[in-house]
C-alpha positions in Angstrom: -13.9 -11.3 47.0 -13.1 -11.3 43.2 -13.5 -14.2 41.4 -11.0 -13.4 38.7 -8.8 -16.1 38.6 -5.2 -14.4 38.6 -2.5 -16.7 36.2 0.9 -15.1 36.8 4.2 -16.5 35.2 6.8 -16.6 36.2 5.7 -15.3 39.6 9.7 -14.6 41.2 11.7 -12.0 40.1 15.0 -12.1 39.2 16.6 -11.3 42.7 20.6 -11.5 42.2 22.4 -11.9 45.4 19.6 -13.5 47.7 20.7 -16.9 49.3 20.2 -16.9 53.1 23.9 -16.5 54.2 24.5 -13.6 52.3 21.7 -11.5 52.4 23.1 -9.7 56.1 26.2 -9.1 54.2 24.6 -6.6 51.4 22.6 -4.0 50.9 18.8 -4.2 49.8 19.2 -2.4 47.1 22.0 -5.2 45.7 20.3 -8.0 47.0 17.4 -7.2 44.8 18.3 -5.3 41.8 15.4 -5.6 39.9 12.7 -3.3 41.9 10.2 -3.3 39.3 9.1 -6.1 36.4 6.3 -5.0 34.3 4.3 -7.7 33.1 1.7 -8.2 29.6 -1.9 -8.6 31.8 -4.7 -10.4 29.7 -8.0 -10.0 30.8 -11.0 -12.7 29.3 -14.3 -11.7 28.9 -17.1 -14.2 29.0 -18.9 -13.2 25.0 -21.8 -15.1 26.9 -22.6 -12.8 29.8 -21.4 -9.2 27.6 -20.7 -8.6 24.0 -17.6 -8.5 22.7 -18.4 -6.0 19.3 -17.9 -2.5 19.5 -20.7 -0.9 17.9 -23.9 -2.8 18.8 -25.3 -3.8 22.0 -24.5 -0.9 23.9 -22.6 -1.0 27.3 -20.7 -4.7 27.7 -21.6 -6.4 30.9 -19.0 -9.1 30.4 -17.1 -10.3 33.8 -13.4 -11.5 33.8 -12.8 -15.1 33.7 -9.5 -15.0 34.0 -6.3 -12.9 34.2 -3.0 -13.6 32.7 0.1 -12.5 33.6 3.2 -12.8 31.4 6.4 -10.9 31.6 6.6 -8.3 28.6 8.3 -10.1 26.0 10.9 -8.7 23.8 10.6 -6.6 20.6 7.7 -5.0 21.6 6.6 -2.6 18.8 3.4 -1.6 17.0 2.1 -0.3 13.7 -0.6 2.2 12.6 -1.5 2.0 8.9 -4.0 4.2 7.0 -5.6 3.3 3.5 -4.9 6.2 1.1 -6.2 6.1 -2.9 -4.8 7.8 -5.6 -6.9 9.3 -8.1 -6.4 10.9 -11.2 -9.1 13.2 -12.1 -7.5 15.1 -15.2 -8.8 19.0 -15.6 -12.6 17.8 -16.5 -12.7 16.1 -13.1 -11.2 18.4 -10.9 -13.6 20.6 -12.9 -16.4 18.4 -11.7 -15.4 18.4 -8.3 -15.4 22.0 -7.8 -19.3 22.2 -9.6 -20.6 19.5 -7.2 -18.7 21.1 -4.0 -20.9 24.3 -5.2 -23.9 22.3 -5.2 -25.3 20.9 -8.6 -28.3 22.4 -8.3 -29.1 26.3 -10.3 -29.2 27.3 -13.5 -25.9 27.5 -14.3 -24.9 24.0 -13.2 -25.7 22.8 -17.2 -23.5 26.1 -18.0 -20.4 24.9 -15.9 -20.4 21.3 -17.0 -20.7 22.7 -20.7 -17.9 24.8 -20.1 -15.7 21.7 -18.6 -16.2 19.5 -21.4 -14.8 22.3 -24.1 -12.0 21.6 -21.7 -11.1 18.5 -22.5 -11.3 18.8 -25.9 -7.7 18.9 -26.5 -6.9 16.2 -23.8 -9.6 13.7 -25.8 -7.6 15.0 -29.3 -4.6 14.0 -28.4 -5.7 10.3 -26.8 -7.7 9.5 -29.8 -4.5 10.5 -32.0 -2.6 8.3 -30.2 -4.9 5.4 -30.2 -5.2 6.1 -33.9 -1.0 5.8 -34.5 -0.7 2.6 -32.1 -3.4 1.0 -34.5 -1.5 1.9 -37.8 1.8 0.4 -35.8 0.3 -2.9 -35.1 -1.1 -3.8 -38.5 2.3 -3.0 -39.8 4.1 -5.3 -37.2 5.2 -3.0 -35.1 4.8 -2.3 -30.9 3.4 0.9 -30.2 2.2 2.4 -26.2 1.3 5.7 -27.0 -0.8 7.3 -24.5 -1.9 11.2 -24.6 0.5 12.4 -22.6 3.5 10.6 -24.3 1.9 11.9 -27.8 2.1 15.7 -26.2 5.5 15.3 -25.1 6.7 14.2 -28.4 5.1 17.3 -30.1 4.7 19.4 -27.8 7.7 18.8 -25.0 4.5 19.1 -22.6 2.0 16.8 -20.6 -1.1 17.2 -19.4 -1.8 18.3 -16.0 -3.3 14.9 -14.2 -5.1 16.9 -11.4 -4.1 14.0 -8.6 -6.2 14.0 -5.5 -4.9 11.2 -2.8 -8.2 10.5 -0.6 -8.5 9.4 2.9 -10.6 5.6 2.7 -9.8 4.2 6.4 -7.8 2.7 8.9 -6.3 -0.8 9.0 -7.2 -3.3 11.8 -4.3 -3.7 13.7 -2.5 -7.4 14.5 -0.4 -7.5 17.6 2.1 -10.8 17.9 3.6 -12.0 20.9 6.5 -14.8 21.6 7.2 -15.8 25.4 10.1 -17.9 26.4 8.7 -19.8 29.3 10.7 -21.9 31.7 9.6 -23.4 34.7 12.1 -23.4 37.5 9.6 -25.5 39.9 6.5 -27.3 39.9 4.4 -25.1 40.7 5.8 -23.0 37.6 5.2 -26.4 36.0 1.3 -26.4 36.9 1.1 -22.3 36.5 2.4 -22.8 32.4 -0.1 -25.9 32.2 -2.9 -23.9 33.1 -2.1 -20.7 31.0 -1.9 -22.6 28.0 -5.1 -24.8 28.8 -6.8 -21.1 29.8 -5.7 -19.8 26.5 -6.8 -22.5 24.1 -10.4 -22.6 25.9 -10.6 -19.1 25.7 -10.2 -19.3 21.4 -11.8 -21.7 21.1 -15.6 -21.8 20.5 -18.4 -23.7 22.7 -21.3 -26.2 21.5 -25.2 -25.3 22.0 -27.4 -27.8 20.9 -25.4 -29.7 18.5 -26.2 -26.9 15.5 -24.8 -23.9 17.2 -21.2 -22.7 17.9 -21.2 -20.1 20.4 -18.4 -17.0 19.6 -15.3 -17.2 21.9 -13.9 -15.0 24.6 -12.3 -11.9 24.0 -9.7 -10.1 25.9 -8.2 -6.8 27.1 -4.3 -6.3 27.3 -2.5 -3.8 29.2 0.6 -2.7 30.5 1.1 -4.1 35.2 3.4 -3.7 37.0 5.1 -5.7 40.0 6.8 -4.0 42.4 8.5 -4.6 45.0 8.7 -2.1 48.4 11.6 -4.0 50.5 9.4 -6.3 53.2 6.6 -7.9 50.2 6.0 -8.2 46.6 2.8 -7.0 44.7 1.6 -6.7 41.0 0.2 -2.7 41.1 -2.5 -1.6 38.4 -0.7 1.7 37.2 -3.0 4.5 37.3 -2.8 7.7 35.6 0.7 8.1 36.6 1.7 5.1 35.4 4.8 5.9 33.5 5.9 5.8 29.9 5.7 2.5 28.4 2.2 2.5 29.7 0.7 5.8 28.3 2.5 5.1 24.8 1.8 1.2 24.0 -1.8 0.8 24.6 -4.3 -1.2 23.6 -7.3 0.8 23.5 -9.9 -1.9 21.7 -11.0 -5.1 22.7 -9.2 -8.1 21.1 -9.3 -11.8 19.4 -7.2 -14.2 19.7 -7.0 -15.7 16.6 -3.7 -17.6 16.8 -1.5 -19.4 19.3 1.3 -21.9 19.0 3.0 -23.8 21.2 6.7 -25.2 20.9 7.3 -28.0 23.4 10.8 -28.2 22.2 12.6 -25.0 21.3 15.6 -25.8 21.8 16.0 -29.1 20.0 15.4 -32.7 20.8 12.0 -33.1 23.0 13.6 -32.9 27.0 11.5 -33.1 30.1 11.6 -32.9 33.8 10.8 -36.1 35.1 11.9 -36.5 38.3 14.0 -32.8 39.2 11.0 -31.5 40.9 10.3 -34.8 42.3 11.7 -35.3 46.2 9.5 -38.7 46.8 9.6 -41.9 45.4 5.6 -40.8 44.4 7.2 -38.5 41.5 10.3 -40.6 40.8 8.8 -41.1 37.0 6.2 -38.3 37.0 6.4 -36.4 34.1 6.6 -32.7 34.6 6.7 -31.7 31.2 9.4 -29.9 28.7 12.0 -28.3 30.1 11.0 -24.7 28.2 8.4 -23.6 26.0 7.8 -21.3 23.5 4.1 -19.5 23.2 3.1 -17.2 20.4 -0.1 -15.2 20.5 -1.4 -13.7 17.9 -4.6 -10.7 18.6 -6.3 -8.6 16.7 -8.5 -6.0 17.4 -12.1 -5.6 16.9 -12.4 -1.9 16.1 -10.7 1.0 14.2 -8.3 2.9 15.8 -9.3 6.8 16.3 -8.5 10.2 17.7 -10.7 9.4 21.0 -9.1 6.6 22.1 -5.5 8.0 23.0 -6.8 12.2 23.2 -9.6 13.4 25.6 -10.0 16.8 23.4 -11.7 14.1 21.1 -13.9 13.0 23.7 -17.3 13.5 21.8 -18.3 14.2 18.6 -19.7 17.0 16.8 -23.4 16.1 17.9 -21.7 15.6 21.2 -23.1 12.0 21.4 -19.7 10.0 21.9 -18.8 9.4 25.3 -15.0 8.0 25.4 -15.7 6.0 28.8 -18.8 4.4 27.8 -16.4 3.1 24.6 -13.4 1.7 26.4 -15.6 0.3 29.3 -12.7 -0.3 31.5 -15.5 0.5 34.5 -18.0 -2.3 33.1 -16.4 -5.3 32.3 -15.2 -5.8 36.1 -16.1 -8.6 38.8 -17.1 -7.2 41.6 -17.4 -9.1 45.4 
C-alpha cells in the first residue's frame, strides 16, 4: 500500500438533482450532470530523500509526501517567452562575421580584414563630420544630435546600411499563478482545507539542521486528473496517453517551487466563521470551524528551461544521442511504491 497521502478538495461533485425522493423520478444522466471534474494534482517531493535540480545528481529518487487535489481554477492560461538581442553590426561587422564563419585562420585572413576596414572608411567620415558640426553647435549655444546616418541623409538623401542581426540568447523561466475559491460545505471539508494549507506552508518552507543549516524545501509536480464518475462509484483516474486535450496542451513538463502562497480568510468582507453549523452536539456548540470561504493563491516556478524534448519525442536525444527524455521527466522515479 502507498503511503502517499492523497488531499482532495472539495471531494463531491456538483450533482444537480440528487435528493433521495427524487432520484427514481429522473434519469442518471440528469441526476448527475457533471460526469467528469478535472482536478490541478500536486505531487511533493521529499528534496531530502531525491534532488530536486535538473542537471546534477542524476536520476531523482525522491518519494511523494503528499498529493493535492484542487479543482482547476479559472483562467487557466500560460506563457512562453524567448530572450532575443538586437545587434547592429554595420558593413565592417557583418564583414567580420562572414571572415570568422570562414575560419580566421590562412593567409588571407589579414587580406580580408584589410579589405573590411577600407570599408568603413566612408561610414567613419561621415561620424567624425558629424561629431565635428555638433561641437561647433554647442560652443555657439546651440543643440545639435547629429549622428552619421542623419549627416548622410541631409547630404546625401541616404543612410547607411546597419547590417541588423537579432540573435537567439535563451528561454525565460516560466511562473505559473493559481487562485482557488475554497468553501467548505461540511467538517470534514473544514479539516480537508486545514490540512492543505498546513501541507502547503510545510512544504515551502525550509527545515533546521543543527542550528547553522537550513535544509532546501520540497518541490512538486503538477498535472492535469481527472474524476470520473461511471454510474454506481466515483474515482479520481490518472489520464494516460489518451488523456484528452486540456491534458496534452497545458503541461508542466519541469519540476517546480513554490515560492509564493497567500491566504485570504476573509474574501468576501468582514471575517465570518462557522461556529456551530457543522456542530449537531452540545460538544461543538462554540467550536470554531473556521471562515466561511477562503481564497488560496499559489504561485510556482519552474526549475529548468523549457525545450523541444519536453513536449516532442522526435527530440528525444541529442545529436551525440546522449539525452534520454524519460530519464529527464522521471515520472517513473519519483514514485512510492508498496
Amino acid at each position: 500500500m502507498s503511503n502517499n497521502r492523497l488531499l482532495v478538495f472539495p471531494r463531491s461533485k456538483p450533482y444537480g438533482a440528487s435528493r433521495s425522493e427524487t432520484r427514481g423520478d429522473v434519469s442518471h444522466h440528469d441526476a448527475y450532470p457533471t460526469q467528469v471534474v478535472d482536478y490541478l494534482k500536486l505531487d511533493i517531493f521529499d528534496s531530502q530523500s531525491g534532488n530536486p535540480y535538473n542537471n546534477i545528481g542524476g536520476d531523482s529518487t525522491a518519494t511523494v509526501g503528499s498529493s493535492i487535489y484542487l479543482y482547476l481554477p479559472p483562467k487557466l492560461s500560460e506563457q512562453l517567452s524567448a530572450n532575443y538581442t538586437n545587434h547592429k553590426l554595420g558593413q565592417v561587422g557583418s564583414n567580420a562575421l562572414g571572415i570568422a564563419a570562414e575560419g580566421m585562420a590562412g593567409d588571407s585572413f589579414k587580406e580580408q580584414i584589410e579589405a573590411a576596414g577600407k570599408g568603413a572608411k566612408s561610414q567613419l567620415g561621415f561620424k567624425m563630420g558629424s561629431q565635428a558640426i555638433n561641437a561647433v553647435v554647442g560652443v555657439t549655444g546651440g543643440q545639435s544630435s547629429l549622428t552619421a546616418n542623419s549627416l548622410s541623409a541631409l547630404t546625401q538623401k541616404r543612410v547607411f546600411n546597419p547590417y541588423e542581426e537579432t540573435t537567439f540568447e535563451g528561454m525565460n523561466y516560466r511562473k505559473h499563478n493559481f487562485n482557488f475559491k475554497l468553501v467548505p460545505k461540511s467538517a470534514k471539508d473544514v479539516e480537508m482545507i486545514s490540512t492543505i494549507i498546513k501541507t502547503l506552508r510545510v512544504s515551502m518552507l525550509p527545515g533546521s539542521s543543527k542550528k547553522m543549516w537550513l535544509t532546501i524545501p520540497d518541490y512538486f509536480k503538477i498535472s492535469i486528473i481527472r474524476y470520473s464518475d461511471d454510474g454506481t462509484t466515483e474515482k479520481i483516474t490518472t489520464p494516460g496517453s489518451k488523456g484528452g486535450v486540456l491534458q496534452d496542451l497545458y503541461r508542466f513538463p519541469t519540476k517546480l517551487v513554490l515560492t509564493d502562497m497567500g491566504i485570504d480568510y476573509s474574501p468576501d468582507g468582514n471575517y465570518a466563521s462557522l461556529k456551530s453549523f457543522f456542530g449537531n452536539t452540545d460538544n461543538y456548540s462554540d467550536y470554531d470551524f473556521g471562515p466561511v470561504s477562503y481564497n488560496l493563491s499559489l504561485t510556482f516556478s519552474e526549475t529548468a528551461l523549457l525545450v523541444k524534448n519536453f513536449y516532442d519525442s522526435e527530440y528525444q536525444y541529442n545529436e551525440e544521442g546522449e539525452f534520454n527524455w524519460e530519464d529527464w521527466k522521471g515520472d517513473e522515479s519519483e514514485t512510492t511504491t508498496s
